[in-house]
N, CA and C atoms as a LAMMPS dump frame, in Angstrom:
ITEM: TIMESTEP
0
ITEM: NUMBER OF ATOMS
213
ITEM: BOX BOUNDS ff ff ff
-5.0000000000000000e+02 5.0000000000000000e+02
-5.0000000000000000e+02 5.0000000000000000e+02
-5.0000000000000000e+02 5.0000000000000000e+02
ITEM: ATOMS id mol type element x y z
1 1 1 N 0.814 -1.196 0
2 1 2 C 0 0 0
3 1 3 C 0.854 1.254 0
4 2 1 N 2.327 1.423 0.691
5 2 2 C 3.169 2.312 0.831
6 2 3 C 3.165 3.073 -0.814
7 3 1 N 3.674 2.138 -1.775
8 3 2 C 3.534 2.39 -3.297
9 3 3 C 2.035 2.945 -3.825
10 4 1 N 1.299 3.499 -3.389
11 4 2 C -0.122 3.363 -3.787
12 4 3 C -0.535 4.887 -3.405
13 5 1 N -0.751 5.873 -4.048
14 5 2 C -1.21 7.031 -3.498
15 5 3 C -2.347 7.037 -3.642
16 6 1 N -3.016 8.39 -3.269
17 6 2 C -4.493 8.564 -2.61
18 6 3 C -5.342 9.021 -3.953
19 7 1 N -4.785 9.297 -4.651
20 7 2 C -5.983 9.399 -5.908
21 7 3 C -6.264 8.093 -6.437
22 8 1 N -5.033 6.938 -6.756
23 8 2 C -4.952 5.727 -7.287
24 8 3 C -5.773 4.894 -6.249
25 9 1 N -5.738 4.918 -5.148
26 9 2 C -6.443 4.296 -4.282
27 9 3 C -7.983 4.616 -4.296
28 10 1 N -8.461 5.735 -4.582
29 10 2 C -9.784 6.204 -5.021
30 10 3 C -10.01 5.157 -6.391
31 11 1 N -9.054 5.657 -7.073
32 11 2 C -9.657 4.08 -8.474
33 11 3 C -9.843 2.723 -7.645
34 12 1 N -8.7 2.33 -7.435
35 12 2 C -8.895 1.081 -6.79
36 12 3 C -10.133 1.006 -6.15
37 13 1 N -10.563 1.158 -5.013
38 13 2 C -11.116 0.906 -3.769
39 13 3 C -12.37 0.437 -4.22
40 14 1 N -13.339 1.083 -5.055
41 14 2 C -14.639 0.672 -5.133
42 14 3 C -14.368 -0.599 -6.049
43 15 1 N -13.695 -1.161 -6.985
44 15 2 C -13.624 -2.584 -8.056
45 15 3 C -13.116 -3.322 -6.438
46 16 1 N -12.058 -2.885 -5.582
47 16 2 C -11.737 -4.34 -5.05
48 16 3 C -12.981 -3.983 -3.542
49 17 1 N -13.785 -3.712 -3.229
50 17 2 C -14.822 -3.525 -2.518
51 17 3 C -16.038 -4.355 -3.502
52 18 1 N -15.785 -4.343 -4.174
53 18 2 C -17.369 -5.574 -5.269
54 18 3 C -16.819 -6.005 -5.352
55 19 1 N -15.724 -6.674 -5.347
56 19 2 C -14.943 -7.877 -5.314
57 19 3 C -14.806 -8.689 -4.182
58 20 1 N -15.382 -8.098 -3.059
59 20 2 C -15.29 -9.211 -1.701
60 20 3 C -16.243 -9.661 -1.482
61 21 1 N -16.657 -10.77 -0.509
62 21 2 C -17.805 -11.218 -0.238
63 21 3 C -18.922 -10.602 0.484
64 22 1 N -20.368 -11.36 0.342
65 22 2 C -20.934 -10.491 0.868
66 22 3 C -21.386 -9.211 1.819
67 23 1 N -20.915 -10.142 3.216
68 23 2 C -20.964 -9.782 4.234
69 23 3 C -19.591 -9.001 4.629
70 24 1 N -18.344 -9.458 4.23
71 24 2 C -17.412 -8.186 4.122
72 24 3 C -17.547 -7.018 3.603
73 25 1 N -18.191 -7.003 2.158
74 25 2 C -18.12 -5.855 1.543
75 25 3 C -19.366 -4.525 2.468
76 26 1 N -20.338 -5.568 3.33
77 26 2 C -21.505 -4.811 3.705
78 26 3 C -20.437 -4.235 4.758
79 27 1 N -19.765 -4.812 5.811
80 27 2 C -19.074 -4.373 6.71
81 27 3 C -18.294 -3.153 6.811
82 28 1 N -17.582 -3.383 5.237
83 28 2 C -16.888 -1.759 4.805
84 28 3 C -17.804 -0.877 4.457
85 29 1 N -18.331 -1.227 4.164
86 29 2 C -19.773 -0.117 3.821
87 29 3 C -20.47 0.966 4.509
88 30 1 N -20.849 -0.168 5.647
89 30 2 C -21.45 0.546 6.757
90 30 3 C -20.415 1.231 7.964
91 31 1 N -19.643 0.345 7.794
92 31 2 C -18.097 0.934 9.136
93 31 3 C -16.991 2.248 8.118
94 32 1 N -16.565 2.323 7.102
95 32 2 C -15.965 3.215 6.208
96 32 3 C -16.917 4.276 5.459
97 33 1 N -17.753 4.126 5.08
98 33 2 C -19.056 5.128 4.352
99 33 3 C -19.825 5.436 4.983
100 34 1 N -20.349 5.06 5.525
101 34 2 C -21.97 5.26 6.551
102 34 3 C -21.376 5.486 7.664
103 35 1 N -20.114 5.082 8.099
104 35 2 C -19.568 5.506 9.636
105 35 3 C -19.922 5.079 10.269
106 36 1 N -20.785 4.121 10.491
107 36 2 C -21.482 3.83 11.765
108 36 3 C -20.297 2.482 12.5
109 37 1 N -20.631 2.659 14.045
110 37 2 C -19.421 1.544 14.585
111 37 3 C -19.891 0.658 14.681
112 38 1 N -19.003 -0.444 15.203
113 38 2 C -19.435 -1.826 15.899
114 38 3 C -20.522 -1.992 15.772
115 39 1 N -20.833 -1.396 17.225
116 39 2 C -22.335 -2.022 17.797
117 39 3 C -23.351 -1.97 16.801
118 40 1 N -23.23 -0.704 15.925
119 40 2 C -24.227 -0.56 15.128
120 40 3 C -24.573 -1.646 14.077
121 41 1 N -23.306 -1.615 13.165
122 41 2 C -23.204 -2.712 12.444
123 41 3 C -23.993 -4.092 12.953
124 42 1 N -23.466 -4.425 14.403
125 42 2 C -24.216 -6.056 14.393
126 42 3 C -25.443 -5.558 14.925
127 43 1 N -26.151 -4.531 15.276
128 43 2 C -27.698 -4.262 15.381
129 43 3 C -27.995 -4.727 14.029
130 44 1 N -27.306 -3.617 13.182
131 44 2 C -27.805 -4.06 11.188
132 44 3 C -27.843 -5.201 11.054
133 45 1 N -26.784 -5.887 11.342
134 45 2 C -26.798 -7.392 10.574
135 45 3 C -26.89 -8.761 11.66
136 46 1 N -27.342 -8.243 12.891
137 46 2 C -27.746 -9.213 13.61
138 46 3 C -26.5 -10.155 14.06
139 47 1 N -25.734 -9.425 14.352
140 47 2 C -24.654 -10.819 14.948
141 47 3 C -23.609 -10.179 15.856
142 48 1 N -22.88 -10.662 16.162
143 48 2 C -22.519 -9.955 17.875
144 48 3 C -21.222 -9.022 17.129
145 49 1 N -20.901 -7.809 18.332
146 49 2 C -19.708 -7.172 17.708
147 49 3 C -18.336 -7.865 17.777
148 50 1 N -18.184 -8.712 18.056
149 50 2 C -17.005 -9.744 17.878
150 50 3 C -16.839 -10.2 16.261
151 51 1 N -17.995 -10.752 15.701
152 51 2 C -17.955 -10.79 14.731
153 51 3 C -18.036 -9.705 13.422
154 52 1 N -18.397 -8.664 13.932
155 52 2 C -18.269 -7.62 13.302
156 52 3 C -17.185 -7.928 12.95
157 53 1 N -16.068 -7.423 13.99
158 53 2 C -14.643 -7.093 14.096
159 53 3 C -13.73 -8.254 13.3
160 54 1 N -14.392 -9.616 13.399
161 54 2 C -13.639 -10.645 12.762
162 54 3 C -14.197 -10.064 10.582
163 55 1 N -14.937 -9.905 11.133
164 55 2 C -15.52 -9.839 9.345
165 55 3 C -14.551 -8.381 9.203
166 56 1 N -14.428 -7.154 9.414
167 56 2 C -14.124 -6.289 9.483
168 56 3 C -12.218 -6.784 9.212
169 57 1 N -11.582 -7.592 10.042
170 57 2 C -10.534 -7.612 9.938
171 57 3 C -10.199 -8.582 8.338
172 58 1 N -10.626 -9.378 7.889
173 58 2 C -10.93 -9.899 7.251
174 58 3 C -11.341 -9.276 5.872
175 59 1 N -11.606 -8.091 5.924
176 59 2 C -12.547 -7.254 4.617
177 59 3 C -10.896 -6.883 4.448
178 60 1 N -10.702 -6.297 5.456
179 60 2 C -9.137 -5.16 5.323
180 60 3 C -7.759 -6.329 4.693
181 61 1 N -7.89 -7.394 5.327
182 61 2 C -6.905 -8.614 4.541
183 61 3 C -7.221 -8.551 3.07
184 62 1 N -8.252 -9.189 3.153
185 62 2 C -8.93 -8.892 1.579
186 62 3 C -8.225 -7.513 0.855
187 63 1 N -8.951 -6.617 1.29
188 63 2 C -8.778 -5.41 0.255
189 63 3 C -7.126 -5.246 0.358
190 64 1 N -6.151 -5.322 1.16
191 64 2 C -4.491 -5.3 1.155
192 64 3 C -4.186 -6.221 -0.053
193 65 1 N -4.745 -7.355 0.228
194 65 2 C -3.971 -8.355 -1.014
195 65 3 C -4.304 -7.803 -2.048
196 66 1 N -5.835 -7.499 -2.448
197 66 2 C -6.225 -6.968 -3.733
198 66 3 C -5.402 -5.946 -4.366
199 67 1 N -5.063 -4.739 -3.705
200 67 2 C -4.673 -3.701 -4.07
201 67 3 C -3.033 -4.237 -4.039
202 68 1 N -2.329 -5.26 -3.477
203 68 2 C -1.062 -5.517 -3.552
204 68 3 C -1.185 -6.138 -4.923
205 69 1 N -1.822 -6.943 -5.142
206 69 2 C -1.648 -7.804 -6.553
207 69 3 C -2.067 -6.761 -7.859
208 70 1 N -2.675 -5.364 -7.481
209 70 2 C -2.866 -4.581 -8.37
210 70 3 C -1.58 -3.993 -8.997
211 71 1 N -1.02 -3.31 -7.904
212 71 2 C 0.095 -2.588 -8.323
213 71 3 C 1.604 -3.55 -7.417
């Protein structure tokens, strides 16, 4: 990501964001765009904030590799 500046990362971000799975991509969604935290999130999607945080860490693995194998 060091190699990757902030306009190029604006291209990137939304192709490797439809590129993850469901429930990850909702996670960045609502926690990065909509802002809303934790707790909120598993009110939305019904599942405890632990798992938020596991899906959440998991979105961010995802989107690192993506954008590493980009550039």
């Amino acid at each position: 990501e060091e190699n990757v500046d902030r306009s190029q990362l604006k291209e990137i971000l939304p192709n490797a964001v439809k590129d993850l799975p469901p429930k990850e991509a909702m996670v960045i969604q609502l926690y990065y765009v909509e802002e809303l935290n934790v707790y909120e999130i598993a009110k939305v999607m019904d599942i405890t904030t632990g798992r938020v945080s596991q899906i959440k860490k998991s979105a961010v693995a995802l989107l690192r590799s993506s954008i590493k194998q980009t550039y």
